[in-house]
N, C-alpha and C positions, 0 to 999 in steps of 0.2 A: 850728329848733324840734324838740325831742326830746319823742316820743311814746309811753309807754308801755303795752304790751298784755301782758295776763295769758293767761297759757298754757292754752287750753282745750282744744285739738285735738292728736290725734297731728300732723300735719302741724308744729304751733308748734312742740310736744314733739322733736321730731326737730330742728327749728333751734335751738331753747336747747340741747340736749344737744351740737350740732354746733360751735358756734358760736367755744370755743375755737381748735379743729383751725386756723381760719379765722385767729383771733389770732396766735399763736404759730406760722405755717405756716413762718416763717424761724427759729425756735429751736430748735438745736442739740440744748436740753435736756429743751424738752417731751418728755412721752409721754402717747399717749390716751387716755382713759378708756375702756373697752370700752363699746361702745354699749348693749348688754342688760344689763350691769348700771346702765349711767345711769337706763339706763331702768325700770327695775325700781325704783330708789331712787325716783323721780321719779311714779311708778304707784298710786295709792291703791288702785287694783284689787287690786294685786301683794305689794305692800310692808305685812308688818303692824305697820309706824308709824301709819299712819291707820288704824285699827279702835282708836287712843285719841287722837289728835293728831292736827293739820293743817298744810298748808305749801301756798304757792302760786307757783307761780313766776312772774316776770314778765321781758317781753324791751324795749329800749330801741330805739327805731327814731329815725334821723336822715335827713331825704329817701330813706324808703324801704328805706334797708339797716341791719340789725341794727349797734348799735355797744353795745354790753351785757346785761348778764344779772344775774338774782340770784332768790334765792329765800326770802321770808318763810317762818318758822317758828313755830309753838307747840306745845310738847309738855308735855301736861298733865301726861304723867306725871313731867317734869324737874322740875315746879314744884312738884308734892303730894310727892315724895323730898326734892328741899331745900328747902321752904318757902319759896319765893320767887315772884314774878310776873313771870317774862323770856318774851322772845322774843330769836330768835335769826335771824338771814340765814346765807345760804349759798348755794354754787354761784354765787358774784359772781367776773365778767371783766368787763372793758370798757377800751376804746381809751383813752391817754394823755390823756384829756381830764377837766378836773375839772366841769364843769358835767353832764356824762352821767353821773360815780360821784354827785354831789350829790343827782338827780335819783333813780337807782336806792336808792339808803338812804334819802330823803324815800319813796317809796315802802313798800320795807320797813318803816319806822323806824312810818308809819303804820297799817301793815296790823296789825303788831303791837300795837298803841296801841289799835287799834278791838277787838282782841281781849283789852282789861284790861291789858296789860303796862306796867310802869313803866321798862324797860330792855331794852336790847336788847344780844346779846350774840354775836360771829361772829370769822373764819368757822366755820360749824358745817355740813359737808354731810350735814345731816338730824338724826343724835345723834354722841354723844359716841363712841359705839363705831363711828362712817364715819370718815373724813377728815375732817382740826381743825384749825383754823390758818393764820396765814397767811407765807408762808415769810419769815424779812426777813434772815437770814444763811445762807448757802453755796447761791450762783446759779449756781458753777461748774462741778458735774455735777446731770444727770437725780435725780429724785427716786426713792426705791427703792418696792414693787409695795403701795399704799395709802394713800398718802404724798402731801399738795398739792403744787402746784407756782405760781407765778406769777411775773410779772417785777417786780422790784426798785422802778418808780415806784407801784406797789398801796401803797407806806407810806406814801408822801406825799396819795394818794387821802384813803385813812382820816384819817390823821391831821389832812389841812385839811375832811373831813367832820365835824371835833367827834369822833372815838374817840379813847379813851386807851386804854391796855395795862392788861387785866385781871388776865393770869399771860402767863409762858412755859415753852416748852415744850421739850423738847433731845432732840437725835436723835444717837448717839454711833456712831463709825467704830470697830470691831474690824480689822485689818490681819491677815493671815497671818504676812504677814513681820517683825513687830514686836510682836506682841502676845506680853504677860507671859502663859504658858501654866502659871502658878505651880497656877491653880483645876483645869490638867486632872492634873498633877505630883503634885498632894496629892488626886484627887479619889480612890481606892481609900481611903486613910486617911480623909475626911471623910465619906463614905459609910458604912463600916467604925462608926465613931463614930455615924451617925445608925441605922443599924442595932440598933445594942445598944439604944438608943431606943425599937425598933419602928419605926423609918422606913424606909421601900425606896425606892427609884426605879426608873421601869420605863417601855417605852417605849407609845404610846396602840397598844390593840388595834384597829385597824380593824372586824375581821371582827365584833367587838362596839361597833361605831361609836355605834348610837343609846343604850346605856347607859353609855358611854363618858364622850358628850357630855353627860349627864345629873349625872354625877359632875363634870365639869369646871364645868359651869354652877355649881354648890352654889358652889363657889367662886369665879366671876368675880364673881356677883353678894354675895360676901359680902368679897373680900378688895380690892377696889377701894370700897368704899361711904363712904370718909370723902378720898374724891379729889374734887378742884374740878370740878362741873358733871356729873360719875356718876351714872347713874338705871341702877340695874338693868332688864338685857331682862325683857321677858317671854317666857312659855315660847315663844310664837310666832314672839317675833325671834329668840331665840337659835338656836333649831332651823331657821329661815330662813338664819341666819348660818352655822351650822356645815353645813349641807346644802353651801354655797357655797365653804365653806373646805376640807371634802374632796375636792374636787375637784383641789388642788394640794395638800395635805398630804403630805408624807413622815414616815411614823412615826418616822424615824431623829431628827427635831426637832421630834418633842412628845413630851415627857419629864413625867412624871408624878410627885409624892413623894406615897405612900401610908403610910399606918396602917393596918392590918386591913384592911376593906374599904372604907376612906373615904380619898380623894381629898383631900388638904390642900394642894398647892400645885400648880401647873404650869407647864411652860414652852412656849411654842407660836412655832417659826419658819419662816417660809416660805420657800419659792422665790421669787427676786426677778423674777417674770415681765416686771418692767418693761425686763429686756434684750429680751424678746422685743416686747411690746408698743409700743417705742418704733419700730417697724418696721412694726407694721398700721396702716392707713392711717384717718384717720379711727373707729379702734377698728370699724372693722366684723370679724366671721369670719366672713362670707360675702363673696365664695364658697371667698380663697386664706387669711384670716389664720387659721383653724382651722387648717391646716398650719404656719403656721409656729408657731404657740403649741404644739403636739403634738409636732411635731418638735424646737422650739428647747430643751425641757424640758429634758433630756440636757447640752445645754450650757450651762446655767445657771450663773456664776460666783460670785454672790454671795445674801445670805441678809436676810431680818430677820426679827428675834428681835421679833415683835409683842404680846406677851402674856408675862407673868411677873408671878406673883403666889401667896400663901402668907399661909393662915390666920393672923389678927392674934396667936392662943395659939402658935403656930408658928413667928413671928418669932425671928432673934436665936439660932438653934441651929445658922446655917451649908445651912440647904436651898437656897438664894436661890443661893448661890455653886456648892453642886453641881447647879443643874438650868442655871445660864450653863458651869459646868464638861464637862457631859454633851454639852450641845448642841456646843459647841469643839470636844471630844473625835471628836464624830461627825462632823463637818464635814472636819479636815483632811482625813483621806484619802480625802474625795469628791471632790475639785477645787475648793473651795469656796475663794475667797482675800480676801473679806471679808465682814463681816456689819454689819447697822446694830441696834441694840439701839434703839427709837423707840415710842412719845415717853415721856420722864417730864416732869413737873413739874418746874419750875426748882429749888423750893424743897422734891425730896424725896431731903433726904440722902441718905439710909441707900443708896437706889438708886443717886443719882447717884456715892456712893462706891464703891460696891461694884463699879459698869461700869466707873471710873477703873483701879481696884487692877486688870484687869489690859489696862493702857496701852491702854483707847479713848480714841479722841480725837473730842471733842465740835466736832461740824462742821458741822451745822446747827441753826438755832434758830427755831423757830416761835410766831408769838403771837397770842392772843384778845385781842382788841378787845371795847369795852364803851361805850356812851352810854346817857343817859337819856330817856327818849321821854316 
């Protein structure tokens, strides 16, 4: 008998957030989500998704012990941006069993139904700008630092749940030792050329962080808006979001192309903290994993490129190639010996060509699931 209970208390709150660790405690390749920011995602107090939206999470109990998870979603503002009436799940685990995933999406599949939805759409952990997706190719290493992760029978889950594949989504390998460095070779002459333009590139000012982020915003929310399932933040989540992303920012990989005083494209890539995080235990940093996050920083090997984008009048003049050029350029002589450029859309050329040309190789592949409720 599989019983399901909706998350009302910190005490639940901490087992749904927990309950992976528990799954995956033999895999190789997990790493944990940090617990204050699950938590935080998960916090209507916290998180300003709910001051327009709701989500609710619920846990799947079989004689007593947790064997899944998932969390209904509605985001009004997803639905009033694309005119549509979806709901969406997310934050779904659960044990090899198909009658306990059957159970957790009738749940879902409902919650969202009772809230007007005609479709339901996952995984989605919260919006489009968290964690998307659900991994179905390259199981062989860890996911890099924002990035889902799950084990290989979750497609057979969905797929004998009634989901089809709505899009996918592709996560590309940059290699040190192999990568065409044509974009960093030519990048003084494509720079040079955008120059004469009025175009610069430059790298993000920190110490002017909150104007900074202000200029950067102009353009996430303007140069992603004709992307599948995009709702622009609002000022409150962006500045939520970028409060969080400072914290691991290195100015050296966020690179900027300006006009005058306006912001037209960016590139923004991180520290792959998930070397360090695959190491804290249960994603706690108390009382030792704040040390090793602190300290591990320094030896950070690898990168992803999360964020690149460039005003739609902008297009097609070569910024795209000098702001993945800049970012290469600054990397080598960090230590840095790969980088994941994640996610684009299966079917967006111009991107997907442009990471090809110089020699990544597309090595994971993520996909949204879609049914109708």
């Amino acid at each position: 008998m599989i019983t399901i209970v909706p998350v009302e208390t910190k005490k639940q709150l901490a087992a749904f957030i927990d309950f992976p660790h528990y799954l995956y405690a033999n895999d190789p390749n997990y790493v944990p989500e940090l617990f204050l920011g699950q938590e935080d995602l998960l916090s209507p107090k916290k998180h300003p998704f709910y001051k327009h939206s709701i989500a609710q999470p619920f846990l799947a109990y079989r004689n007593g012990e947790i064997v899944g998870r998932i969390a209904a979603i509605y985001n009004r503002n997803h639905n009033a941006f694309n005119n549509v009436n979806e709901g969406q799940f997310g934050f779904f685990d659960s044990i090899n069993d198909q009658e306990v995933a059957n159970t957790l999406f009738k749940t879902a599949e409902d919650w969202v139904k009772d809230k007007g939805a005609n479709l339901i759409v996952g995984p989605i952990n919260l919006t489009t700008n968290d964690t998307v997706g659900l991994l179905v190719e390259g199981f062989d290493r860890p996911p890099m630092a924002m990035m889902p992760y799950n084990s290989p029978y979750y497609l057979d889950l969905l797929t004998n749940a009634g989901y089809a594949k709505k899009v996918d989504l592709r996560a590309y390998l940059v290699n040190k030792a192999n990568a065409n460095h044509r974009s960093v070779l030519l990048l003084d002459k494509l720079e040079a050329r955008l120059e004469r333009s009025g175009i610069k590139l430059r790298h993000i000012n920190l110490k002017d962080f909150k104007n900074e982020a202000e200029r950067i915003k102009k353009v996430y929310n303007k140069a992603w808006d004709k992307n599948l399932g995009f709702v622009p933040m609002t000022d409150d989540e962006f500045n939520h979001t970028a409060k969080d992303l400072k914290m691991i920012v290195d100015p050296k990989y966020c690179v900027l192309a300006v006009k005058g005083d306006e912001v037209i494209g960016f590139a923004l890539g991180i520290p792959n903290v998930n070397e360090i995080q695959i190491n804290i235990k249960k994603g706690r940093l108390f009382p030792t994993g704040i040390f090793k996050l602190l300290f591990g920083k320094k030896k950070i090997k690898s990168l992803r490129v999360l964020m690149l984008g460039v005003l739609e009048n902008y297009r097609k003049l070569g910024i795209e190639a000098c702001l993945y050029g800049r970012i290469i350029k600054e990397a080598l002589p960090s230590g840095i010996v790969e980088a994941e450029c994640s996610w684009m859309l299966d079917h967006n050329y111009m991107m997907n060509h442009a990471i090809e040309q110089i020699n990544a190789d597309f090595y994971k592949r993520y996909r949204l699931y879609e049914k109708a409720v």
